[in-house]
N, C-alpha and C positions, 0 to 999 in steps of 0.2 A: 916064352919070351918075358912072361909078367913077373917072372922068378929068378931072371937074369939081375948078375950085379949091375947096377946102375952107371955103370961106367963108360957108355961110350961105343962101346965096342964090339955091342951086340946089336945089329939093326932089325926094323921088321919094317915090311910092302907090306900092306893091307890093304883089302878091299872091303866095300861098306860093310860085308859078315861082321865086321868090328863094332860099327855101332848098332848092327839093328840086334844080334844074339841075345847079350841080356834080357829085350824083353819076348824073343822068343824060345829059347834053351830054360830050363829050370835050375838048372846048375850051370852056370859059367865059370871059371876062376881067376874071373878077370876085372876091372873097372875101367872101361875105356878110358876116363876121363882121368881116373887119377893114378894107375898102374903103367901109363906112359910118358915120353917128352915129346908132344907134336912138333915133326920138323918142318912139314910141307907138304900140303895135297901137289902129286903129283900132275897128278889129268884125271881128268872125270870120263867116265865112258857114256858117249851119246844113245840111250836107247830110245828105240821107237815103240809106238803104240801100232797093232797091224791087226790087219784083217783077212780071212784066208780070201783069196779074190773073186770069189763068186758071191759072195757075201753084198747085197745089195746098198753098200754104204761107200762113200769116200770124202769122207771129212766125218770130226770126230764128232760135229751137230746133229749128222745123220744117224751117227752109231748110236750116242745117247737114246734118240727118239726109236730104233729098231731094236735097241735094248730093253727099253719098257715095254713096249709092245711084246717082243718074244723073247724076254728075258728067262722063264724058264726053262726052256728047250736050248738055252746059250749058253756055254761053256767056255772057260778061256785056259790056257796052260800056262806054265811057266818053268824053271831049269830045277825047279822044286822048293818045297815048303821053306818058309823063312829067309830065301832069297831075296837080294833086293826087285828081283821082276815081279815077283809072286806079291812084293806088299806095295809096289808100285801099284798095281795094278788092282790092289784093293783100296790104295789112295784114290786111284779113278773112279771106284763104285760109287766111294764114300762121298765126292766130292760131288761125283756129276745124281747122286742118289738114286744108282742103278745095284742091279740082282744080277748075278750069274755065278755058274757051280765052279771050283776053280778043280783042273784036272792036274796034278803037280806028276814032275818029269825026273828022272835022273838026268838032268844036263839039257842044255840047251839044243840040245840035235835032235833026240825024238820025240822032243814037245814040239820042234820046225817042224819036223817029217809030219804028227799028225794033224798041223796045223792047215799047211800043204795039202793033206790028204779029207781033209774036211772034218775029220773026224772030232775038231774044235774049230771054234770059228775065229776069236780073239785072241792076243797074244803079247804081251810088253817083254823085248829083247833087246841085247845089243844091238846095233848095227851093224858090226865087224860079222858077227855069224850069222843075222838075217837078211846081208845085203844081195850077195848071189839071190836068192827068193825074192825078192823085190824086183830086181833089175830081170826077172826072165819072167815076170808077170804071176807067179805062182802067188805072190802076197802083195797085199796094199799096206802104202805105211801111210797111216794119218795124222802123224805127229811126234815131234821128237820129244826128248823130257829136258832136255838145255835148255838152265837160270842159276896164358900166361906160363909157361910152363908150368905144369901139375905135378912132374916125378923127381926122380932121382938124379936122373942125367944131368952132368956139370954143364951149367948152361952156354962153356967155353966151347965144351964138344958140341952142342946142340947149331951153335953159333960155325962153327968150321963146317959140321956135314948139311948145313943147310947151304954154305958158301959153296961145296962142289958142288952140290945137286942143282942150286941155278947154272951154275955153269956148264955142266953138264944139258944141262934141258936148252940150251939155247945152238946144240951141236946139231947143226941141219940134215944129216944123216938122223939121227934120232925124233927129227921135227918131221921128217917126213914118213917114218916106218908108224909113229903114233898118229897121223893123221890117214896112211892109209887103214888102221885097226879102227878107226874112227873113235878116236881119243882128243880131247880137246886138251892141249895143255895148259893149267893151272900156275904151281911154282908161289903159292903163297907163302905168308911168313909164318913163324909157328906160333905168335898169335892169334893169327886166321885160323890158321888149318886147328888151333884147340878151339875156337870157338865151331867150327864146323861141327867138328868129334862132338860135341855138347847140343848143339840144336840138329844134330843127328839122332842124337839118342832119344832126345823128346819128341821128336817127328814120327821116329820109326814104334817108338813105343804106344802111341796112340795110335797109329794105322793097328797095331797086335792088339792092344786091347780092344779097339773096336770092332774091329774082323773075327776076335780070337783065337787065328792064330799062333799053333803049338809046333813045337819039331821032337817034342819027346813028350 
């Protein structure tokens, strides 16, 4: 996409992979910041913080303090290395100044299952794919994680495909299939959304270097 003429007519959906890579990959061949035209953060996807449910915690007060206590014997998963769950969830260590081994997954389903199955206790995932396991009691959620052009792109095209894309987002058919996936819709301007792309990268890049956190 980074390679694409700058004209308009090549678009890319991305997900956070865009800004946290650089500082987890060694070789990227990309600069989020300045190899694209931000048009508009779509919707943000609501994840939660969960615990498998025998797990003697329910608020994230309690897990902090059952995390120092049996932090080495605690374990969390995630949908794999370098993912946004995976450095979320070492935002969580870093901030609340807790230890645990992280057991990383190909995808989001058999890090649930052995979540589920006890075999981890911890876990930061979507909602959309962790809500069945919450609502049948197999998992506790304790908290959710909701809070200038740079390229090439003719800022005329940038200006027209941000005009359908609000209009588009405001089609109630589509308002409602994003909030059953448990999507919050966004729709900023491409102002916003490059400043996102920019204090994304410096967020994510100090969760990896202080975790350090590799995917090759």
């Amino acid at each position: 996409m980074a390679k694409q003429a700058p004209d308009g007519y090549t678009l890319l959906m991305a997900a956070s992979s865009l800004g946290i890579a650089p500082s987890i990959y060694k070789n990227v061949a990309y600069d989020p910041v300045k190899d694209f035209a931000p048009i508009t953060l779509v919707a943000s996807v609501v994840h939660v913080l969960e615990v498998n449910a025998k797990l003697p915690v329910h608020n994230v007060k309690e897990l902090i303090s059952y995390v120092r206590t049996n932090g080495k014997t605690l374990s969390y998963s995630s949908a794999g290395t370098g993912t946004s769950t995976h450095l979320e969830a070492e935002l969580f260590k870093t901030m609340a100044g807790v230890s645990m081994t992280h057991i990383p997954y190909k995808g989001s389903s058999p890090a649930l299952t052995d979540l589920v199955g006890g075999n981890v206790q911890v876990m930061v995932d979507a909602y959309a794919s962790s809500a069945p396991f919450i609502k049948s009691g197999n998992v506790r959620a304790l908290a959710v994680t909701t809070a200038k052009r740079s390229a090439g792109t003719p800022p005329e095209v940038v200006k027209r495909v941000h005009a359908a894309t609000q209009e588009a987002l405001k089609d109630p058919t589509l308002i409602e299939q994003f909030r059953s996936l448990g999507l919050d819709i966004i729709g900023n301007t491409p102002v916003q959304f490059s400043a996102f792309i920019k204090q994304d990268v410096v967020k994510w890049a100090k969760v990896a270097k202080a975790s350090g956190a590799q995917a090759d």
